[in-house]
Every structure is written in structure tokens, then in C-alpha cells.
N, C-alpha and C positions, 0 to 999 in steps of 0.2 A: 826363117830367121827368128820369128814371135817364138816359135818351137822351140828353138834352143835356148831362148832367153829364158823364156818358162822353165823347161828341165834345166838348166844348171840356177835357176833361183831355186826351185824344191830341193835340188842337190845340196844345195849349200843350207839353206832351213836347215835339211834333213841331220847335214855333220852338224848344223848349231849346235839345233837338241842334243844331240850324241854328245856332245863335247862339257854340256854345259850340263845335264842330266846323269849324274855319277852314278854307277850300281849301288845296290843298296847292299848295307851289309848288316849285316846282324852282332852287337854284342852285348853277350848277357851281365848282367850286373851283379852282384851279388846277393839281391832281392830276387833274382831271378833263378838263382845259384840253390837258394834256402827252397823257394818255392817248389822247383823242380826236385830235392831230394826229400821234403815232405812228400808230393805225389807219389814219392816210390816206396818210402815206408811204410804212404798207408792203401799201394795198389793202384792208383789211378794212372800212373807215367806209362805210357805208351814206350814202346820199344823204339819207335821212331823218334819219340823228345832224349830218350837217354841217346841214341846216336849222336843226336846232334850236339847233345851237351861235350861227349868223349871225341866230337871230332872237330870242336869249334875252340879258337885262338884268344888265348886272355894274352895276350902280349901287352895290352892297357894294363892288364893289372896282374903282377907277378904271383903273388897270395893265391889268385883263383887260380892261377895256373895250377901250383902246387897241389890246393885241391881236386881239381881235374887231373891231373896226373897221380893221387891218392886213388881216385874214383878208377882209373884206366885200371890200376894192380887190383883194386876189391872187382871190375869184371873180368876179370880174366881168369878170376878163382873161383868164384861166388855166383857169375851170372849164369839164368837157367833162361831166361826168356818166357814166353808166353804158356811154358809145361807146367809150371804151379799155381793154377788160377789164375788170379790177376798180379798175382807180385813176380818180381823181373828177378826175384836172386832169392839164396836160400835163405834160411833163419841167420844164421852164421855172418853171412852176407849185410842182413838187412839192421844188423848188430853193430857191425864197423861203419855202415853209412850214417847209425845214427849220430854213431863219434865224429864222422868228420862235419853231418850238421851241425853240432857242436860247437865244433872246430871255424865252422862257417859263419855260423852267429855271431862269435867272440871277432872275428875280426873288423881292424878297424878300416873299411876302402867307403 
């Protein structure tokens, strides 16, 4: 009987935590927005920080969206990945990102 009392208290602990312990989630702000497209202009952004930027949700804030979905059209055309040194897209490329840093700085969120 101690047995069972003992596992369904851990059990229930166990769902507390779960319940009370939310996933974490990630979202970038617009400081984070600027940061990340300087890294790229001047070669430091990892291929893996740009994934995460094109595959992650501003639904908090519509603006960035719109940015993120500018950035989705310049990789689709522009992006070369790790083939040119360390910069992730062509000249061409790294030309419209600076407009939409720009573009990113002027706004107001």
C-alpha cells in the first residue's frame, strides 16, 4: 500500500511540473531582427541562426512578419549558403538585406 501511495504522489508531482512548467518558446524582437541581419551583412550568421529566423512566427508583431516574409523572397533568389566564404547570399542579395535593415530600424514596435 506505502508503494502505491508513494508512486501515484511522484505521479501527480510529476503532472504538477508538466502542467505548471510551460515549453519555452522563443521570440525575436526586433533588436534581435537588426542584430541578426547585421551578422549577415558582415558574414558572422550561421546558416542555422538564418533558419531559425525564416522559420520562426512574429504573429506578436505583424511588421516583423512582413519583414521575415521580405527576407523568405531575398532567400529564395539570393541565398548561396556556406559556398562563398562566410557570407550566406550573393552581393546582389546582401544589397536588398541591407534595405530591409533599413527598413527594420525605421520601424516603430
Amino acid at each position: 500500500m506505502a508503494v502505491f501511495v508513494i508512486t501515484l504522489l511522484i505521479f501527480l508531482v510529476v503532472i504538477g511540473v508538466l502542467l505548471w512548467v510551460k515549453h519555452p518558446h522563443y521570440q525575436m524582437a526586433k533588436a534581435d531582427v537588426i542584430v541578426l541581419l547585421q551578422n549577415v551583412l558582415v558574414g558572422q550568421a550561421s546558416e542555422n541562426d538564418w533558419a531559425i529566423f525564416l522559420s520562426s512566427s512574429f504573429r506578436h508583431c505583424p511588421e516583423l512578419e512582413v519583414i521575415r516574409e521580405a527576407c523568405a523572397v531575398i532567400d529564395e533568389r539570393e541565398y548561396l549558403g556556406q559556398a562563398r566564404a562566410d557570407y550566406l547570399f550573393s552581393d546582389k542579395g546582401l544589397e536588398e538585406l541591407k534595405r530591409v535593415l533599413v527598413r527594420v530600424e525605421c520601424l516603430n514596435v
